[in-house]
C-alpha positions, 0 to 999 in steps of 0.5 A: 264893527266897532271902529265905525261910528254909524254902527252898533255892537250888532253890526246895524245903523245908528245915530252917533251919541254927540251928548259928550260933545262941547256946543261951539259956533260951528259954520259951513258954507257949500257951493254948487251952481247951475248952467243955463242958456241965454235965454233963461238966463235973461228970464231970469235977470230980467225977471220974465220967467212963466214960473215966477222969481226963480231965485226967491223961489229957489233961496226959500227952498235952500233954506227949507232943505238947511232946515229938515236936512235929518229929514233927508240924511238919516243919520243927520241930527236934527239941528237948530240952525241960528242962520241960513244965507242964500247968495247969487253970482252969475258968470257970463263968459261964454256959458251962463253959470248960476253960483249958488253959495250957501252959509250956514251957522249954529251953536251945538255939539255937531256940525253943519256941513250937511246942512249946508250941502244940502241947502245948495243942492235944493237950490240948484234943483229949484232952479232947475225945475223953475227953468226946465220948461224952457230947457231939460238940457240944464246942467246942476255944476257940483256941489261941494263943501268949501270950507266950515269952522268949529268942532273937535276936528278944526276948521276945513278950507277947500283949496281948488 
């Protein structure tokens, strides 16, 4: 056992030690998306949705999610994150596809990809369950990391 981090001499779980670590920047930022009918894609770029503003709805919890990631990860180190950015894009060629792209930044001894992963994936579960109403049949597109800077191992960049 002792060639994985994750576990102790005994074999069980443990948080990574990361006190040796250098504190540099180190950013991440993750992608997902949701597909949705015209309908709600209307309610919502037209702002007519029963539930509300689902995007600001659904920003504040991407970055709720950044925010307590070890609360959900449990062996995330719990993080003080010196940025949390929420952005939008739609794609209306056929489909009506929601791009969620989320970046996230901090100065520490360990990175933000979860963080960033799991901000994107709130997100998209907001959005969802501000639409589900209207239609159950939604689709959460993946959701991966793109790209993160800073760290021991390097700087990452998904190639598609």
């Amino acid at each position: 056992m002792g060639s994985f981090t994750h576990f102790n001499e005994q074999g069980r779980a443990r948080m990574v030690d990361i006190s040796e670590k250098d504190v540099t920047v180190r950013t991440a930022v993750a992608r997902s998306g949701v597909i949705v009918t015209k309908e709600i894609y209307e309610g919502i770029t037209e702002g007519t949705m029963k539930k509300g503003d689902v995007l600001a709805v659904a920003q504040v919890a991407g970055v709720m999610a950044a925010k307590n990631t070890s609360q959900w990860i449990p062996m995330c180190h719990p993080l003080s994150l010196s940025g949390v950015d929420i952005r939008f894009d739609w794609e209306t060629d056929g489909e009506y596809r929601l791009h969620i792209e989320v970046h996230v930044k901090t100065k520490g001894s360990t990175g933000v990809e979860m963080e960033a992963l799991t901000a994107a994936s709130a997100t998209a579960l907001t959005v969802y369950d501000m639409c589900k109403a209207m239609d159950k049949g939604l689709v959460i597109m993946p959701t991966f990391l793109a790209e993160k800077s800073g760290g021991k191992n390097g700087d990452y960049k998904r190639t598609e």
